[in-house]
C-alpha positions as CSV (number, residue, x, y, z in Angstrom):
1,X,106.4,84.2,66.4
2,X,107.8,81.6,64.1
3,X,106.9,83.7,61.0
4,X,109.0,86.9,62.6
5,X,111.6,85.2,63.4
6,X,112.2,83.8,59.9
7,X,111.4,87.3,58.3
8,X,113.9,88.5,60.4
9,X,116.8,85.7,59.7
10,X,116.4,86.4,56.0
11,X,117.0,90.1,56.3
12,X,120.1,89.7,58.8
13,X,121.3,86.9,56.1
14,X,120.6,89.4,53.4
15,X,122.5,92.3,55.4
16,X,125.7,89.4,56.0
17,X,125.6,88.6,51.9
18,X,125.2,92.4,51.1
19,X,128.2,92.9,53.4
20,X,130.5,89.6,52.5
21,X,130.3,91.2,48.9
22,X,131.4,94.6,49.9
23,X,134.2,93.2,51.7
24,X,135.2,90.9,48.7
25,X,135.4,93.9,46.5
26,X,138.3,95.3,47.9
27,X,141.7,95.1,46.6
28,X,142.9,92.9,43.9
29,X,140.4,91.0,41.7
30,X,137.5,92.5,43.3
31,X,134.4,90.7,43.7
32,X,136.3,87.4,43.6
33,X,135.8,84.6,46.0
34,X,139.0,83.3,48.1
35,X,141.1,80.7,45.9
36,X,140.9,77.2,47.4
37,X,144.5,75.4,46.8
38,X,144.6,72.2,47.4
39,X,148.6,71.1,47.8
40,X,150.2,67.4,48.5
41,X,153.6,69.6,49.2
42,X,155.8,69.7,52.2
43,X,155.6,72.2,55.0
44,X,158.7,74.1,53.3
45,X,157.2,74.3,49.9
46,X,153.8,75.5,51.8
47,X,155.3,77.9,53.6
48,X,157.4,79.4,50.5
49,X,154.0,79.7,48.4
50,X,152.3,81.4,51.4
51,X,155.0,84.1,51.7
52,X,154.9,84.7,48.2
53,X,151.4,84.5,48.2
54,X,150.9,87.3,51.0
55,X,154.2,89.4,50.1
56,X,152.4,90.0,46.5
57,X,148.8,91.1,48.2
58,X,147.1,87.7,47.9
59,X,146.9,87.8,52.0
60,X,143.6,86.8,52.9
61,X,142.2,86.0,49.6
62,X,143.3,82.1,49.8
63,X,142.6,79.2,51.6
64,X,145.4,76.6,51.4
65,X,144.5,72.6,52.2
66,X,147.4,70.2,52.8
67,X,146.5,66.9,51.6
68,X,148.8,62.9,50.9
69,X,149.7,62.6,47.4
70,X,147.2,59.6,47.1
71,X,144.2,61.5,48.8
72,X,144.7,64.3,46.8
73,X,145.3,61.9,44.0
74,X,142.1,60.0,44.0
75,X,140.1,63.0,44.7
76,X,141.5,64.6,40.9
77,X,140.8,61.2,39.8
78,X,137.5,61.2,41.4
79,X,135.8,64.3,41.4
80,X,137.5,66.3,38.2
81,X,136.0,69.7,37.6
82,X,134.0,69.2,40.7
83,X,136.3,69.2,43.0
84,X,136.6,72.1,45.7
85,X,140.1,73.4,44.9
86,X,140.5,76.2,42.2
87,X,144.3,75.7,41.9
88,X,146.1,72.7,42.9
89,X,150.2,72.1,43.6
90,X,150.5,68.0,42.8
91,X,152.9,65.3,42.1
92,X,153.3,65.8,38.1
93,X,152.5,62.5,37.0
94,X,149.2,62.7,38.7
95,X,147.8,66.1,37.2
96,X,148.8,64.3,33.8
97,X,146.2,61.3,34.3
98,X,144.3,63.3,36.0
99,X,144.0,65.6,32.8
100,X,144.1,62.9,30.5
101,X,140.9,61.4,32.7
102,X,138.7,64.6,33.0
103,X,140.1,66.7,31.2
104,X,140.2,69.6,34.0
105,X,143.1,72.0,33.9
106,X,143.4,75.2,32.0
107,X,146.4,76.3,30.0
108,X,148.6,78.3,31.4
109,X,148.0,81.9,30.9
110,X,151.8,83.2,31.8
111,X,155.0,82.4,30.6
112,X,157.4,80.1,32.8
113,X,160.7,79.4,31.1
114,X,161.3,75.9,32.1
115,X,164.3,74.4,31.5
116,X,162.9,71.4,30.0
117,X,159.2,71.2,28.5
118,X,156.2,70.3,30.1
119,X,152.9,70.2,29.2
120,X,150.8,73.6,28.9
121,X,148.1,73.0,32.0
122,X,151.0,73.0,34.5
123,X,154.4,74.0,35.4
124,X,156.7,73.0,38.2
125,X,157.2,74.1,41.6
126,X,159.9,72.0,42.8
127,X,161.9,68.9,41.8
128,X,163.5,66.3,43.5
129,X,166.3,63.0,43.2
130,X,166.6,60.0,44.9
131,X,170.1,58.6,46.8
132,X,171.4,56.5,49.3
133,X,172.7,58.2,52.2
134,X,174.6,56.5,55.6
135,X,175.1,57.3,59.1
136,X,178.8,57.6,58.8
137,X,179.3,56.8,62.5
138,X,177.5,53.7,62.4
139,X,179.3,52.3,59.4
140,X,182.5,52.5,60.7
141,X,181.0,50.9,64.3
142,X,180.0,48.5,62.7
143,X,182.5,48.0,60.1
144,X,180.0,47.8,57.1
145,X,181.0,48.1,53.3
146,X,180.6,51.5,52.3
147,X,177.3,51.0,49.2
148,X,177.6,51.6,45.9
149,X,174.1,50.9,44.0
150,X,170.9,49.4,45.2
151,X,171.7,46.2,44.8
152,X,174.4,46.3,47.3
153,X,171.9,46.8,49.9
154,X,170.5,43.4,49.7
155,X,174.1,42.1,51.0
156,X,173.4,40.5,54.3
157,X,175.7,42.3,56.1
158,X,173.1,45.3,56.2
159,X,170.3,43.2,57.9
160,X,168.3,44.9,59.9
161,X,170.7,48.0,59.4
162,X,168.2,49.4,56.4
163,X,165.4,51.6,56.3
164,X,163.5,52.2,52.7
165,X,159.7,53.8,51.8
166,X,157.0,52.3,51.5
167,X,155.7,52.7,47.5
168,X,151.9,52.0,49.3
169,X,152.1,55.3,50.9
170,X,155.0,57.8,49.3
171,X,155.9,58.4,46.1
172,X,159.6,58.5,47.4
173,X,159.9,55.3,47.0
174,X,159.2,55.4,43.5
175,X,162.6,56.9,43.0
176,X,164.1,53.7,44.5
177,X,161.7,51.3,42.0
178,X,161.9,53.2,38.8
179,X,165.7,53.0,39.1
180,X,165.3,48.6,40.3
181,X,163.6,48.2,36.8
182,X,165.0,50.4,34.8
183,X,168.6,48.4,35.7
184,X,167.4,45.7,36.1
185,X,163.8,44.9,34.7
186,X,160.4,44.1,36.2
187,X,161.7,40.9,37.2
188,X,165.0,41.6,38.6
189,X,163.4,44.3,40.2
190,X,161.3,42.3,42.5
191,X,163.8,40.2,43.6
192,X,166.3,43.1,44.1
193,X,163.5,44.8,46.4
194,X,162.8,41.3,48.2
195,X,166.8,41.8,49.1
196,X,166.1,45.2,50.4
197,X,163.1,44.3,51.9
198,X,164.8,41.5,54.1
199,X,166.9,43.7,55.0
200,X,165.1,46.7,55.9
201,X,162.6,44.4,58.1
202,X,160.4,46.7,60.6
203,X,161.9,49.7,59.0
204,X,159.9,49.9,55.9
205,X,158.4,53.4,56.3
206,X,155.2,55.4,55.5
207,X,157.1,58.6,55.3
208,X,159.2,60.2,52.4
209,X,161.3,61.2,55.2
210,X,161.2,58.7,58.1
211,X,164.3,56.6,56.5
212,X,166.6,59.3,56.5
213,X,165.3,60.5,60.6
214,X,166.4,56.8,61.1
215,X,169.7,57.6,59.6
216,X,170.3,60.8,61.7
217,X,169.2,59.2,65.2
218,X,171.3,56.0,64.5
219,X,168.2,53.5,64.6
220,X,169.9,51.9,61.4
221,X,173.0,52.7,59.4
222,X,171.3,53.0,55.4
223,X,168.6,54.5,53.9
224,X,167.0,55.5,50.7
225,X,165.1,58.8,50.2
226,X,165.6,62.4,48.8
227,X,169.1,63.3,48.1
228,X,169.0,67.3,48.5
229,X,167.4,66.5,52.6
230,X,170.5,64.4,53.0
231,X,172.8,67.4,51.1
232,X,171.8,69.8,53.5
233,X,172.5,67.2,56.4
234,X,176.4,67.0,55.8
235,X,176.4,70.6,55.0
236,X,174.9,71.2,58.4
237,X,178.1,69.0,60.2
238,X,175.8,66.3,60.9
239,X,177.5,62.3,59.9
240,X,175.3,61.3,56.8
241,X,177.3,61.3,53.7
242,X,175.1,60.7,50.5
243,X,175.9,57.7,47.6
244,X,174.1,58.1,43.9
245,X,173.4,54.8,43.4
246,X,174.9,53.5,39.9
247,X,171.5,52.5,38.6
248,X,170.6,56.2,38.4
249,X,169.4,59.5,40.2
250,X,165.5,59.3,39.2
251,X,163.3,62.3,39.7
252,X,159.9,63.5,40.5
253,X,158.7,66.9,40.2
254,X,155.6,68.8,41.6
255,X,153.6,71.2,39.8
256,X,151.3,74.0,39.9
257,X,147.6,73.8,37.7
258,X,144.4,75.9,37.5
259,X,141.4,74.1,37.7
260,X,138.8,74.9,34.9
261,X,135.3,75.6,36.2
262,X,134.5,77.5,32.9
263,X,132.2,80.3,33.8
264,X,132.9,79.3,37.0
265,X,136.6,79.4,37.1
266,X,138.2,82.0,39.7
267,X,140.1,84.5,37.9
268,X,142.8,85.1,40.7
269,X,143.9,80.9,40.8
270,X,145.8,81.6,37.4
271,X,147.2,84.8,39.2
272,X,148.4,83.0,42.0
273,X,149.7,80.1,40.0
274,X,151.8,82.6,38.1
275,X,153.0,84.5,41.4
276,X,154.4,81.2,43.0
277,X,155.9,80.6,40.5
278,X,157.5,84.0,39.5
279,X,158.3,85.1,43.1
280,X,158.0,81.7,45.4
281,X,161.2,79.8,43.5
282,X,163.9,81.7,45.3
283,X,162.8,80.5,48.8
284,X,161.9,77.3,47.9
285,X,165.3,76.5,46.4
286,X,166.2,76.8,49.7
287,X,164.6,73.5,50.5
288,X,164.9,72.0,46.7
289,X,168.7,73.2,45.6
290,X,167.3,71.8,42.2
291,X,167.4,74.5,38.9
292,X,164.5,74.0,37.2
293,X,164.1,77.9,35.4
294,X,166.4,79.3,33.0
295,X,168.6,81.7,35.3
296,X,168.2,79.0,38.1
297,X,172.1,77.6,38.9
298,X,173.2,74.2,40.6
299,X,175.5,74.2,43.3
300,X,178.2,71.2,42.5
301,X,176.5,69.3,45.7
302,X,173.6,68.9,43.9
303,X,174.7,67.7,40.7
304,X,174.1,64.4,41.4
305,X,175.9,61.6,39.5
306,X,173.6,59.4,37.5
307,X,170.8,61.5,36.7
308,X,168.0,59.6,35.0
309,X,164.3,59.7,33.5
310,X,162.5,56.3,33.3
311,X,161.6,55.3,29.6
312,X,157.8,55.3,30.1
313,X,155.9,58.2,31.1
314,X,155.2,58.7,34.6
315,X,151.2,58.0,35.1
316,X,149.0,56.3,37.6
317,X,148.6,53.2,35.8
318,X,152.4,52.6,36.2
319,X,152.7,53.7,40.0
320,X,150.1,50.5,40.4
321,X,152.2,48.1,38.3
322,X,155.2,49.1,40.2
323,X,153.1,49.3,43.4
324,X,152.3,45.4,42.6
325,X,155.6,44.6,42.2
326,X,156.4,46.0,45.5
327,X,153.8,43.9,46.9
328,X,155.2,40.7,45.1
329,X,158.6,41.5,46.5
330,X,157.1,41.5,50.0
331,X,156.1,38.2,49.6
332,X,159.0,37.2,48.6
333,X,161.3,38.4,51.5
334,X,159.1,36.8,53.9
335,X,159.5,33.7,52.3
């Protein structure tokens, strides 16, 4: 009995695989398995690569993950060529240790006329600044000095009136520390964040965009996060105005590689790369104003001010100095 009923599970798994293949062969890149994209991006950006995705007859031949940016991260780190996904969407700086660790990203096959250079295994999908913005109602109740730079937010006056991003848990809040030491050095730094830090109490926040939700429900009067979220706020009527901060408008981008499997490498990840990037832009500039492909245009809202790029590269290892200098400023506002 035992014996017939294994005979017969082999030849119904044989009959699923003959079929699965069948199946597979139809329409593009036949034979192909479905392209596993892993993605640390916002539900916007997601949603813009699946329409272009699915508009271009890639329907049904993905499987898109959502991940943090350090989960996703630490798995590059981790698992290198191994890893599960055939094309990935990441914060920049970590596809460039990533590839400088394992080596694990193809070059581009398809041409993607960025306005500045970037390296040949990826190419951007979005990028974004960094900016104070206010609850304009809730500065005039409260009668509170209108910001000008970070530093001003260490002025008593904001206590408890502050909410900022944890660097721990979002690269957000890297914006807010690579413009602290590039003004004003490691050093000066921490103690500027210690300000902040006091100030911003309970409202230091997990999320890229929990300080500016804060904002908009009146739960505190400042915040620090992405500028083009709080753009689209006063363009919508609602009472957030937006500061650049004097000590500069950093940036992060996220990008779009292809894993390299070798022999194993899906031929349709560097076709999908290519199509989110050649017909996904336009939607998601909807979300990210930002121009970052020749024929792209700025609207003057979101030109900001002081637009800056930190004098080291961007890599792992300096997230975790900056990450301990966070921690050191903790210490310090508690103090």
């Amino acid at each position: 009995m035992k014996k017939n009923l294994k005979k017969y599970t082999c030849l119904l798994t044989a009959a699923a695989m003959l079929t699965g293949a069948a199946l597979t062969g139809c329409g593009s890149g036949g034979g192909s398995e479905e392209v596993v994209i892993y993605t640390n991006a916002d539900d916007e950006a997601m949603e813009a690569m699946k329409h272009a995705l699915d508009a271009n007859g890639y329907e049904g031949q993905y499987l898109m993950q959502s991940f943090g940016t350090s989960e996703l991260g630490g798995k590059l780190l981790a698992e290198g060529t191994n890893i599960e996904a055939d094309l990935v969407t990441m914060s920049s700086f970590y596809l460039d240790s990533a590839q400088e660790q394992n080596s694990m990203f193809q070059d581009l096959t398809f041409d993607a006329p960025a306005m500045e250079e970037y390296p040949s295994f990826y190419t951007p999908i979005t990028a974004q600044e960094g900016a104070i913005f206010v609850n304009t109602e809730m500065m005039a109740e409260h009668q509170l000095p209108m910001p000008t730079c970070l530093k001003d937010l260490t002025n008593p006056v904001y206590e408890g009136l502050v909410s900022v991003t944890d660097i721990q848990s979002s690269s957000t809040a890297w914006l807010l520390m690579q413009a602290l030491v590039s003004a004003y050095g490691e050093d000066g730094a921490e103690e500027v964040l210690a300000g902040i830090y006091k100030n911003a109490g309970p409202h230091i926040e997990s999320s890229g965009s929990a300080p500016l939700k804060k904002v908009r429900a009146g739960e505190v009067a400042i915040g620090f996060g992405l500028r083009h979220q709080a753009v689209a706020d006063k363009a919508d009527g609602l009472p957030i105005d937006y500061i650049d901060p004097m000590e500069g408008n950093f940036s992060l981008t996220e990008s779009v590689a292809v894993v390299d499997k070798g022999d194993k490498s899906n031929p349709l990840a560097m076709e999908m790369a290519e199509c989110i990037i050649k017909n996904g832009r336009e939607e998601l500039q909807q979300t990210y104003p930002l121009a970052i492909y020749e024929g792209e245009t700025n609207d003057s809202e979101n030109l900001s001010a002081y637009p800056m790029i930190f004098s080291e590269p961007l890599t792992v290892e300096l997230l975790e100095a900056h990450q301990q200098i966070s921690e050191n400023a903790r210490v310090l506002a508690e103090e």
